[in-house]
C-alpha positions as CSV (number, residue, x, y, z in Angstrom):
1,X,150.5,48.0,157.1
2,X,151.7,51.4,156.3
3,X,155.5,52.5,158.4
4,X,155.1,55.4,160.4
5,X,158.4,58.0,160.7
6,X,160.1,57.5,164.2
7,X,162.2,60.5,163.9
8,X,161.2,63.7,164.4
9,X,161.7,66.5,161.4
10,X,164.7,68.3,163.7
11,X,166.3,65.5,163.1
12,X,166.5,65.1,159.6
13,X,169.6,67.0,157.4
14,X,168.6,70.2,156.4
15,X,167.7,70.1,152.7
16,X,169.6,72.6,150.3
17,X,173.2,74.0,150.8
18,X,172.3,76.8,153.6
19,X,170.5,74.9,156.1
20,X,173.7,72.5,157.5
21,X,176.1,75.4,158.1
22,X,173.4,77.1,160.5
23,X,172.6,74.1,162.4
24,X,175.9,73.7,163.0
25,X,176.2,77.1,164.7
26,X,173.1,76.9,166.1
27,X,173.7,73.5,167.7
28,X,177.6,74.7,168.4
29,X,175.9,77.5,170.2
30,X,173.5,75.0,172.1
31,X,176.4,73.0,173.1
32,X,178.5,76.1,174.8
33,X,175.7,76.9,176.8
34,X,175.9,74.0,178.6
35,X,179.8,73.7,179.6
36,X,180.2,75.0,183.4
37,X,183.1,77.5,182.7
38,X,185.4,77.9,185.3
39,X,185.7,80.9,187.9
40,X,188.6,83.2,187.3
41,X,190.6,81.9,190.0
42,X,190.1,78.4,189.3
43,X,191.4,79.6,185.5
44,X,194.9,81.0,187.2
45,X,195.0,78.3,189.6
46,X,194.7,75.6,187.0
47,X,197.3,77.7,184.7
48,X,199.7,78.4,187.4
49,X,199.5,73.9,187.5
50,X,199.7,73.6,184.2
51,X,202.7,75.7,183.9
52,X,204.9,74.6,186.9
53,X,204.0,71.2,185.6
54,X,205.6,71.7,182.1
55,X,208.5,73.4,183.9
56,X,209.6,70.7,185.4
57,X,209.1,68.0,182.8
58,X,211.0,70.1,180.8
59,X,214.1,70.7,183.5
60,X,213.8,66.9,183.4
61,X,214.0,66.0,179.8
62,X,216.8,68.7,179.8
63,X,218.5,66.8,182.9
64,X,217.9,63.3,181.1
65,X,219.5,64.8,177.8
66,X,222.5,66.7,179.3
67,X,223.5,63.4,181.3
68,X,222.9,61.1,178.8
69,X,225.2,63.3,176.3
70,X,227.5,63.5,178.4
71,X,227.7,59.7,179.1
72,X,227.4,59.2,175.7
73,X,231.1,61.4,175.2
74,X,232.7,59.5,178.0
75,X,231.9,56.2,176.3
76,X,232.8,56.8,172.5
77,X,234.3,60.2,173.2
């Protein structure tokens, strides 16, 4: 009984040093056509998020910090 290939010849590496760098692209390509970008406003609106959010993580890590420092000089201080 002779094996037969499953696979189809696409899917095989490339033979030689050129031909994996343009698949690559050409399948990197491929990919990005199929992401659903977002509209313009749902790219502020998810930036404008994004940003308050960090602000106020930040103001409370800041908050956290400043009172625990100071507790910190009360105790050994």
């Amino acid at each position: 009984m002779t094996a037969t290939r499953t696979e189809s010849p696409s899917a095989r590496p490339a033979k030689g040093r050129g031909g994996l760098p343009t698949r690559f692209v050409r399948e990197s390509v491929s990919e990005m056509r199929k992401v659903l970008w977002p509209s313009r406003n749902e790219l502020v609106t998810y930036s404008i998020v994004v940003i308050v959010f960090v602000v106020i993580m930040v103001a409370i890590v800041a908050g956290l910090d400043f009172g625990f420092a100071k507790l910190v000089l009360q105790v050994f201080g």
